[in-house]
C-alpha positions as CSV (number, residue, x, y, z in Angstrom):
1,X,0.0,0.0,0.0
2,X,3.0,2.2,0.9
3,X,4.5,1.3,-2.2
4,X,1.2,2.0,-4.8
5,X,1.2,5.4,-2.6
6,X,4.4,6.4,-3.2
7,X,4.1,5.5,-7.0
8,X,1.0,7.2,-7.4
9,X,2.9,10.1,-6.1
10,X,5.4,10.2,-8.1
11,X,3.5,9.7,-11.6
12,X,1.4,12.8,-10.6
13,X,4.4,14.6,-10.0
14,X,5.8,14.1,-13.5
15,X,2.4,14.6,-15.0
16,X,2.5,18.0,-13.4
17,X,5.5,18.8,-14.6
18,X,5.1,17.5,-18.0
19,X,2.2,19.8,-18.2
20,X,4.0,23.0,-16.9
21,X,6.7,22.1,-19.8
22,X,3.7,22.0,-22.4
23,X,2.0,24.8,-21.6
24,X,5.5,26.6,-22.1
25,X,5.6,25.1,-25.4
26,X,2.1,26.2,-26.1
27,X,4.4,30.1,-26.0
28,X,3.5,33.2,-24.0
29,X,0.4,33.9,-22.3
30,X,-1.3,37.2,-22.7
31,X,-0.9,39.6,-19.9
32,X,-3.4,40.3,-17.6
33,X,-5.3,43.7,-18.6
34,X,-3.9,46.8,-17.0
35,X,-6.1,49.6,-15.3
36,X,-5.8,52.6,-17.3
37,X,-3.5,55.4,-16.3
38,X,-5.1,58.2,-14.7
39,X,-4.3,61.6,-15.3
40,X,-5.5,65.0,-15.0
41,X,-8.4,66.2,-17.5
42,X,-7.8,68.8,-19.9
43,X,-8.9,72.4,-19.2
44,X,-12.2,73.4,-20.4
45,X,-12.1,76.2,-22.8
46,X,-12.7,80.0,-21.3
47,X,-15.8,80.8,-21.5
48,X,-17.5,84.8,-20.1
49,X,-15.4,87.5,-20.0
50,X,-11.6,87.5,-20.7
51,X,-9.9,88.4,-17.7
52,X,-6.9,91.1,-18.0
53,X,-4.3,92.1,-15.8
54,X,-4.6,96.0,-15.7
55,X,-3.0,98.1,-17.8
56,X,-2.6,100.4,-14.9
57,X,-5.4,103.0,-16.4
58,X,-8.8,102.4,-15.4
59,X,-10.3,104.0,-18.6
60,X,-8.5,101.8,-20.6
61,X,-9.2,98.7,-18.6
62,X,-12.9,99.2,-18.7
63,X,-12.9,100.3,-22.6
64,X,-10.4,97.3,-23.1
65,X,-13.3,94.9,-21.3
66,X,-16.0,96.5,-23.4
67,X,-14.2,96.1,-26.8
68,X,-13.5,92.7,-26.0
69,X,-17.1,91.4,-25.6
70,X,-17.9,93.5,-29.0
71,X,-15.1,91.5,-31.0
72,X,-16.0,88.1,-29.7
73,X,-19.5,88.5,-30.2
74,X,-18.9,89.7,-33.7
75,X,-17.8,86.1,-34.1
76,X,-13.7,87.0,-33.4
77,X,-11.4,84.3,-31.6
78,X,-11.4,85.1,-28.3
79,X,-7.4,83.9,-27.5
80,X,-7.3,86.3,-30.8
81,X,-8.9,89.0,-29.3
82,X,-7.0,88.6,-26.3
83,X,-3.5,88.2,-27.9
84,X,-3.9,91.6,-29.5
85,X,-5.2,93.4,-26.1
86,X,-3.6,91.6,-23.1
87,X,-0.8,93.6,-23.2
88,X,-2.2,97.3,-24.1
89,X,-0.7,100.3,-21.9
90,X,-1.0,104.1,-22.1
91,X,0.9,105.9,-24.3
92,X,2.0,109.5,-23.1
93,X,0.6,111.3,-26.5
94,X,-2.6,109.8,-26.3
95,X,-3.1,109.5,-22.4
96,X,-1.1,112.0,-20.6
97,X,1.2,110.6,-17.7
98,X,-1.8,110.4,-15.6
99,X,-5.9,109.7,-16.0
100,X,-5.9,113.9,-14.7
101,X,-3.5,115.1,-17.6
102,X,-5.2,116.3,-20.9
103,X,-3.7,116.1,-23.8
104,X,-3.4,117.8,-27.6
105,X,-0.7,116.7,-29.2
106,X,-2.2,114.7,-31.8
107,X,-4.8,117.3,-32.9
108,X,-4.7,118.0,-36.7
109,X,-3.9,121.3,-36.4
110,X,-1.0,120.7,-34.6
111,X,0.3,118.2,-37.2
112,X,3.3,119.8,-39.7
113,X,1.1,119.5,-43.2
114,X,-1.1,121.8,-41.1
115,X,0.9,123.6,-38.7
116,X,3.5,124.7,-40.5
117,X,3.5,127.7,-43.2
118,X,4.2,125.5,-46.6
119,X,7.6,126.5,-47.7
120,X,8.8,125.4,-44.2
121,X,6.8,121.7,-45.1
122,X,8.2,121.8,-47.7
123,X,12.0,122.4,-46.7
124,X,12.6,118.6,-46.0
125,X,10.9,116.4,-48.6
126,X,12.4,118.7,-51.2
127,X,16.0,119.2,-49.4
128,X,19.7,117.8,-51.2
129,X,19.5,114.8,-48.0
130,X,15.8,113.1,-49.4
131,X,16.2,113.8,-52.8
132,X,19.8,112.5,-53.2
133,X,18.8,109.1,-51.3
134,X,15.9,109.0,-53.5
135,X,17.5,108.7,-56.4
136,X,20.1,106.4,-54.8
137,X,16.9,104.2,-54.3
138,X,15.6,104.4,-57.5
139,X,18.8,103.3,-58.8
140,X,19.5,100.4,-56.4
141,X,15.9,99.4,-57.0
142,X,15.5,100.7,-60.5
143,X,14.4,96.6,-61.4
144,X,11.7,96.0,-59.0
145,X,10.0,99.2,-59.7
146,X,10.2,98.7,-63.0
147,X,8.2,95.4,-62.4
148,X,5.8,96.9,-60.0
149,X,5.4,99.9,-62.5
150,X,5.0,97.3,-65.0
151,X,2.1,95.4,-62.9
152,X,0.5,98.1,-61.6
153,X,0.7,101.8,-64.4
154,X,2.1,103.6,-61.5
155,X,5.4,105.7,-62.2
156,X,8.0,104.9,-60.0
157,X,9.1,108.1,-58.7
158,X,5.3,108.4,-57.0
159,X,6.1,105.5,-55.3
160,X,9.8,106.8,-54.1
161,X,8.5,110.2,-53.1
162,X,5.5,108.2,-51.2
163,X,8.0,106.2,-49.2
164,X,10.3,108.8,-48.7
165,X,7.7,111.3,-46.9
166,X,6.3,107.8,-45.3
167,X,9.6,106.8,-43.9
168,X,12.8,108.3,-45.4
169,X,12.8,105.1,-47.3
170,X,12.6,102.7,-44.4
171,X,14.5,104.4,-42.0
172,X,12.2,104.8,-39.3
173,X,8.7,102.5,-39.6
174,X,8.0,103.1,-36.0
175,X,8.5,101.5,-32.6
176,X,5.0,101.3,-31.9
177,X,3.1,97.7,-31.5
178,X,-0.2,98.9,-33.6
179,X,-3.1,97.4,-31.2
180,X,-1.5,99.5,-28.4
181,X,-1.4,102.7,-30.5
182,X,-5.1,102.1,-31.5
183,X,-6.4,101.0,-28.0
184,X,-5.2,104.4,-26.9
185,X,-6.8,106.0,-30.0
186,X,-10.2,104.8,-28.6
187,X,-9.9,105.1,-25.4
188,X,-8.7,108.9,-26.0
189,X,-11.8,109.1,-27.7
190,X,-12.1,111.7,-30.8
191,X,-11.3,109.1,-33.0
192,X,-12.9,106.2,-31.6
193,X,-15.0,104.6,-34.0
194,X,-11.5,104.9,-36.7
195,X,-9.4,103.3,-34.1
196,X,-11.9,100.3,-33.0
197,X,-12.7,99.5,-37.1
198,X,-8.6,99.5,-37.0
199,X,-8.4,97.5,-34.7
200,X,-10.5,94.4,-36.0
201,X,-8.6,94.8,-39.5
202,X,-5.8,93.7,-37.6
203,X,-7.6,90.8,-36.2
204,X,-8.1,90.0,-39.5
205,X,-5.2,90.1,-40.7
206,X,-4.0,88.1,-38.1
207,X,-6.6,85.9,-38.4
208,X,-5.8,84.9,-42.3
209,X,-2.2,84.7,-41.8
210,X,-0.6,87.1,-43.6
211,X,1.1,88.8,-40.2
212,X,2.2,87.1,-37.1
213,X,1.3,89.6,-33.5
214,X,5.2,90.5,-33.2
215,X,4.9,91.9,-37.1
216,X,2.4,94.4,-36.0
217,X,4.7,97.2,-35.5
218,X,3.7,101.2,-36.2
219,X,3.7,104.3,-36.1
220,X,2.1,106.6,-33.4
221,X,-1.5,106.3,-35.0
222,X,-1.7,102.4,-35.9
223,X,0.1,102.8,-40.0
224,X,2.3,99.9,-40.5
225,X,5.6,99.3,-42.5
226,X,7.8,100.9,-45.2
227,X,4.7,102.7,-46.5
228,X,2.4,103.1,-43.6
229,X,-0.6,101.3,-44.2
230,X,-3.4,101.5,-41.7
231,X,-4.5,98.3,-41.2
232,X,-7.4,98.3,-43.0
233,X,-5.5,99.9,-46.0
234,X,-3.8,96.6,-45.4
235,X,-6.4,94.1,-45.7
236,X,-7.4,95.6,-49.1
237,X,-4.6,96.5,-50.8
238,X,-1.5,94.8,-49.3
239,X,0.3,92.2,-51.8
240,X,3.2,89.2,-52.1
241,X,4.8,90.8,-55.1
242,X,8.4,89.0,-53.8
243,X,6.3,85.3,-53.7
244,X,7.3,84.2,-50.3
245,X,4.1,83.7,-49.1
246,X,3.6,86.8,-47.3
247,X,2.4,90.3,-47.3
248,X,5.6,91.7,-45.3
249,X,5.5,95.7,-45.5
250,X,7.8,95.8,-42.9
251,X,10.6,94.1,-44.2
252,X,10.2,93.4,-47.7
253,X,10.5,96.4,-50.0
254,X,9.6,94.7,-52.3
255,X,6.0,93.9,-50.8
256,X,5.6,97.5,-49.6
257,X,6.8,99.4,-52.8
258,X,3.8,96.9,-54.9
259,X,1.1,97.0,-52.1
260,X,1.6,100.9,-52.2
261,X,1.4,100.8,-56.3
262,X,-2.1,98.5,-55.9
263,X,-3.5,101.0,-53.7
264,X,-2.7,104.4,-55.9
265,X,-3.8,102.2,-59.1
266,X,-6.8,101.6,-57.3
267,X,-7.3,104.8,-55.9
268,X,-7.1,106.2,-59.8
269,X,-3.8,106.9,-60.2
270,X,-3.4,107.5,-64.8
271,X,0.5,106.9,-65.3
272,X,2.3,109.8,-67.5
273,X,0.3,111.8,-66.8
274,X,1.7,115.0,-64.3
275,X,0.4,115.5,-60.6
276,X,0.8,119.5,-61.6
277,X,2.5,122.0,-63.6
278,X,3.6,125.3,-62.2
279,X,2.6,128.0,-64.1
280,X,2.5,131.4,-64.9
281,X,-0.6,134.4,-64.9
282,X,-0.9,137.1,-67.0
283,X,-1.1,140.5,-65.5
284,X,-4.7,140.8,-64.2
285,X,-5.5,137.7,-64.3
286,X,-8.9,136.8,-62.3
287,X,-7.7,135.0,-59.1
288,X,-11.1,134.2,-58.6
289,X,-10.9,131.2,-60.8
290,X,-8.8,129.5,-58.6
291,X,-12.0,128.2,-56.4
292,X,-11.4,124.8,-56.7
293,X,-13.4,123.8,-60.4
294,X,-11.4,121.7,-62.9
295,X,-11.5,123.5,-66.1
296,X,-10.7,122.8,-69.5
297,X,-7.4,122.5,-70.2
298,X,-8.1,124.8,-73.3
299,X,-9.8,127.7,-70.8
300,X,-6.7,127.8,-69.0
301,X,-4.5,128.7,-71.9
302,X,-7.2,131.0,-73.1
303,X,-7.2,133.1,-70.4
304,X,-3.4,133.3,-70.6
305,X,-2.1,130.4,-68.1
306,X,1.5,128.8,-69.8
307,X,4.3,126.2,-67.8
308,X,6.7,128.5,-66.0
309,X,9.4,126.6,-67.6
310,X,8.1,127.5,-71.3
311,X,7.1,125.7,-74.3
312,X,3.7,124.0,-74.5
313,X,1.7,122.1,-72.2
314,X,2.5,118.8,-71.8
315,X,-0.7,117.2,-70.0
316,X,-0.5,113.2,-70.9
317,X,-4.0,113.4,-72.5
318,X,-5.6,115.3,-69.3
319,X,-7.7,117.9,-70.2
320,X,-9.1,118.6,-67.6
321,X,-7.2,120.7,-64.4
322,X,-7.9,123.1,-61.3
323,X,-5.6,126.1,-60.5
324,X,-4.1,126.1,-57.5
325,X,-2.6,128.8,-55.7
326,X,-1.1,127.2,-52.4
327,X,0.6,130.8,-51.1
328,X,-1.7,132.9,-52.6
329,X,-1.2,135.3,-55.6
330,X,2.7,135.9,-54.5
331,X,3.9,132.3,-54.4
332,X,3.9,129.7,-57.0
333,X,0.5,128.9,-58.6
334,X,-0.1,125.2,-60.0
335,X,-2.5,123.0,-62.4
336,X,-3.3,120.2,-60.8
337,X,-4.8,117.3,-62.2
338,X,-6.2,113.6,-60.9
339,X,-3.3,112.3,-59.9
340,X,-2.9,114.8,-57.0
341,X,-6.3,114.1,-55.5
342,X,-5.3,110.5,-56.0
343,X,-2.1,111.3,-53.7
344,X,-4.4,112.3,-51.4
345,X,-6.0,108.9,-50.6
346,X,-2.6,108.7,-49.0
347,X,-3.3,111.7,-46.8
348,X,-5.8,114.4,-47.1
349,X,-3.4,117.8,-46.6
350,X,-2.6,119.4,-50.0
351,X,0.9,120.3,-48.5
352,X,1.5,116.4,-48.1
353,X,0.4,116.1,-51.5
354,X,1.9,118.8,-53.1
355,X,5.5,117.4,-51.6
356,X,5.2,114.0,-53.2
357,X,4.5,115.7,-56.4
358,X,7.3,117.9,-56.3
359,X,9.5,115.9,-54.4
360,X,9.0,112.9,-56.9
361,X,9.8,115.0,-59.8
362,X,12.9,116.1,-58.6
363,X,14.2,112.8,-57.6
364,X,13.7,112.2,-61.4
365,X,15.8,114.5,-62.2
366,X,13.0,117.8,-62.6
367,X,13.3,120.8,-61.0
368,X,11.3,121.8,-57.8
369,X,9.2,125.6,-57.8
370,X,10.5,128.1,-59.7
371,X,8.6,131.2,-58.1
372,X,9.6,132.1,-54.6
373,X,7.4,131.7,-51.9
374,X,6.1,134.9,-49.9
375,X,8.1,134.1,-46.8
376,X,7.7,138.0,-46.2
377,X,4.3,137.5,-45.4
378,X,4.2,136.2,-42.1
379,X,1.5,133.5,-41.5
380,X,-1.4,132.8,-39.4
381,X,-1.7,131.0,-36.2
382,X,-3.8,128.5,-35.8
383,X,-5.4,130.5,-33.1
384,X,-5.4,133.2,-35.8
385,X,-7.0,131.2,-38.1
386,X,-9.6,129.8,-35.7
387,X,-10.5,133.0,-35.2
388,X,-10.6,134.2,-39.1
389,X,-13.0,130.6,-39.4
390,X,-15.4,132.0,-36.8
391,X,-15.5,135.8,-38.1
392,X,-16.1,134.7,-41.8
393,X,-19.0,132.2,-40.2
394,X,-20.6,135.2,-38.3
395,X,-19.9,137.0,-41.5
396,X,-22.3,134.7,-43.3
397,X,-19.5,132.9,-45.3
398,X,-19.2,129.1,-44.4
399,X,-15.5,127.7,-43.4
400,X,-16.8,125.0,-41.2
401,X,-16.1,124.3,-37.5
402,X,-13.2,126.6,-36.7
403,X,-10.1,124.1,-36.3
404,X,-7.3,126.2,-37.1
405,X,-6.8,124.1,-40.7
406,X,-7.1,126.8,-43.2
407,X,-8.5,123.9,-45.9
408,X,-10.2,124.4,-48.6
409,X,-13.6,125.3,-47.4
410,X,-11.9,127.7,-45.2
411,X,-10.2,129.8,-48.8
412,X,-13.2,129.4,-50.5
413,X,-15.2,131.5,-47.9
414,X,-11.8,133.8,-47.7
415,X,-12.1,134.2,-51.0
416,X,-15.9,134.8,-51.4
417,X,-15.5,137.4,-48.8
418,X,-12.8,138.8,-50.9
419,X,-14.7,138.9,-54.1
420,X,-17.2,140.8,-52.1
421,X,-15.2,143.4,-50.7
422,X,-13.2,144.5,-53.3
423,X,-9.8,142.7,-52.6
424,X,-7.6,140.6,-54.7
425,X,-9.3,137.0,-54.2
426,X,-6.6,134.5,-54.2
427,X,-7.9,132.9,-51.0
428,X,-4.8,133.4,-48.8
429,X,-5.3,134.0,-45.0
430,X,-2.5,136.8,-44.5
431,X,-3.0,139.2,-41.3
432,X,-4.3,141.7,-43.8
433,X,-7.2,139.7,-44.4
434,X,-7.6,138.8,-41.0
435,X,-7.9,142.1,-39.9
436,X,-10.6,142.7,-43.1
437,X,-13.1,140.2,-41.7
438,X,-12.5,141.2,-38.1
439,X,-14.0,144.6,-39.2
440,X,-16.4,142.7,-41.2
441,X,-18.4,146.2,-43.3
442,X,-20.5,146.1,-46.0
443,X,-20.0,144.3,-49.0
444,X,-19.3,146.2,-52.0
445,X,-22.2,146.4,-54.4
C-alpha cells in the first residue's frame, strides 16, 4: 500500500511537470489587462469674459473689457482678441502721464502738413539729403520698380517720393506695437470709432495669416511698414509681389513698394500723366478762378495760363485741371490734375500732396518751384486762423467748424468774402485779411 502510494505520487508529480513544460511550449500567455492610467483632464475652454491684468489706467481697462465682448460677439477668436489686447498700456501722447493730464498733441492742427507755413513743409521732402537718397533708391531698386510699374501703371518716382515722406525710405517704420497705438486712439476718444474698425482689421489680418502679432509694429497712429498702411488699407490693398508667401511691409521692400502701387492704381492713379505744372498768370489775371473747379485744359490757356518753364503744355492726355494757388497770388501757382487728388487717398493735406509731387519729380531729375514763396508774409496761427474761421461764419460765409486748418472750405469762404469786398481773391489767410473780416463792413455792391 505504501508502495502503490508512493508510485501514485510520483506519476502525478511528473504529470504535473510534463504539463508546466507543455504549456510553455504552447508560447507566451497574454498579460493580464492593466487599469488605465489616470491623469488630469484637460482644461475646459474659457468661456464669459476674458480676464486682464490691468493696464494700470482704469479707462483703458474698462474700454479694453467693453471692446473685447464687441469682437467676440462679432464672431472674433477670443485667444485672438485677447493676444492683440492683453498687453495694451497708455501711451504719453494719447493718455497724458496720468488719468488727470489732458492732452493735444495729436490734434490735426498741430500736425506739420497743417501747422506749419508751406515752404517750411516743404524744406525737408524737397532738401539735397531726401532727394539725393531718393534717387540712390531708385537706382538700387530701378528693377523692382520697374516690375511693380510694370504690374501696376504707376510711375516709379510716385512710389519713391511716397515712401520717402512715409519713412525716409525705411528708415524709421516706428516703434509702436499697432493694437497698443489704436487701443489708446479709442480710449482717447475723438477718434474712436476709426481706431476700433482698425483694430478688428488687424484681427483680420491676423486671423488669415498674412502677419504674425510680433509683425504688427507702427507708427504713433496704428500705419504699418515701409509705406504706412493703416491696417485696413492693409487688408485691401497689401500684396506678395516677392512670392514668399507673405504680405511683409515691414521688411520686404519689395511687398511695400507693390502693395503701395495696388492701392494708388486703385485709388485712380493715370501713369504719365503730371500730378501739376507750375505755371504762370498774366497780369490781371482773375484769381477768382482758382475756387477749386477743374476746367478745360483749353480755358486755362485761353485766359493766358503757360508752364513757367516755357514751351507748351504737356498734360499726358488730361484735359481737364484746377488752378491752384497754395501761397496765394505771390507764391507759385499750380494745375493740378487727378493724380494729385489721388495722392491724397494717401493723406488728405494738400501740402502732403503737393510734396510728393514735387518731391517725386525732382528725384527724377525735374526741377522743384520756380517762383519764390512769400516768406515775407508772415503766416497765421492756428489760433489766428480759428479766429478768421469763426468771423467769416458770423460774417455769413461758411468755413466750417473753426479748427485752425485753413482747408479748402476755409479759402473758398476767404475768397468769397474777398470777391465781395473788393480785394484781390486768391484765397490766402494773410494778417491783412484777418484784420478785413475782423472789421467785417458792407459788402461792396
Amino acid at each position: 500500500m505504501i508502495k502503490r502510494g508512493l508510485a501514485s505520487s510520483k506519476w502525478m508529480g511528473i504529470a504535473v511537470v510534463c504539463g508546466a513544460l507543455a504549456s510553455c511550449a504552447a508560447g507566451p500567455q497574454a498579460p493580464s489587462p492593466k487599469p488605465p492610467v489616470t491623469g488630469k483632464p484637460a482644461p475646459a475652454p474659457e468661456t464669459g469674459p476674458i480676464v486682464y491684468k490691468s493696464s494700470g489706467h482704469a479707462a483703458m481697462d474698462a474700454w479694453r473689457n467693453e471692446f473685447s465682448a464687441r469682437a467676440m460677439a462679432a464672431g472674433n477668436d477670443r485667444a485672438l482678441v485677447k493676444s492683440l489686447l492683453e498687453n495694451i498700456s497708455p501711451i504719453r501722447m494719447w493718455l497724458g502721464s496720468s488719468e488727470t493730464e489732458v492732452t493735444t498733441q495729436t490734434a490735426p492742427s498741430d500736425q506739420a502738413e497743417f501747422a506749419k507755413p508751406i515752404w517750411d513743409y516743404l524744406a525737408t521732402p524737397l532738401g539735397n539729403t531726401r532727394i539725393t537718397q531718393g534717387q540712390q533708391k531708385l537706382a538700387s531698386t530701378g528693377a523692382t520698380l520697374a516690375a511693380i510699374e510694370a504690374q501696376y501703371g504707376v510711375d516709379r518716382q510716385a512710389l519713391l517720393a511716397i515712401w520717402g515722406m512715409e519713412t525716409n525710405f525705411g528708415g524709421f517704420i516706428g516703434r509702436d506695437d499697432a493694437a497698443n497705438a489704436l487701443a489708446n486712439m479709442a480710449v482717447e476718444g475723438r477718434r474712436r470709432n476709426l481706431a476700433e474698425s482698425e483694430l478688428y482689421a488687424l484681427m483680420k489680418i491676423l486671423k488669415d495669416g498674412d502677419a504674425r502679432r510680433g509683425d504688427l509694429i507702427a507708427g504713433w497712429a496704428g500705419a504699418m511698414g515701409h509705406t504706412q498702411f493703416m491696417p485696413s488699407t492693409y487688408v485691401a490693398h497689401a500684396v506678395d509681389f516677392d512670392g514668399d508667401g507673405r504680405k511683409d511691409v515691414w521688411k520686404s521692400e519689395a511687398d511695400a513698394l507693390a502693395s503701395a502701387a495696388n492701392y494708388l492704381a486703385r485709388s485712380g492713379y493715370v501713369k504719365g500723366q503730371p500730378w501739376g505744372i507750375e505755371v504762370l498768370t498774366p497780369e490781371g489775371f482773375d484769381y477768382g478762378l482758382a475756387d477749386g473747379n477743374e476746367r478745360r485744359m483749353t480755358t486755362w490757356t485761353g485766359a493766358g495760363l503757360s508752364p513757367i518753364r516755357g514751351g507748351a503744355f504737356d498734360t499726358g492726355g488730361a484735359e481737364y485741371a484746377e488752378l491752384w494757388l497754395p501761397a496765394g497770388a505771390s507764391g507759385p501757382k499750380f494745375l493740378l490734375f487727378k493724380n494729385f487728388n489721388v495722392y491724397k487717398t494717401y493723406n488728405r493735406a494738400d501740402s502732403y500732396a503737393l510734396a510728393v509731387g514735387l518731391s517725386g519729380d525732382m528725384i527724377a531729375g525735374k526741377g522743384g518751384p520756380v517762383a519764390a514763396w512769400p516768406k515775407h508774409m508772415p503766416p497765421l496761427t492756428v489760433a489766428d486762423i480759428r479766429e478768421l474761421q469763426a468771423s467769416l461764419n458770423e460774417l455769413g460765409y461758411d468755413a466750417g467748424t473753426p479748427d485752425g486748418i485753413a482747408g479748402r472750405r476755409t479759402k473758398t469762404a476767404l475768397q468769397n468774402f474777398q470777391k465781395a469786398r473788393g480785394f484781390l481773391a486768391d484765397g490766402y489767410p494773410t494778417q491783412e485779411m484777418l484784420a478785413a473780416v475782423r472789421a467785417g463792413g458792407p459788402a461792396i455792391n
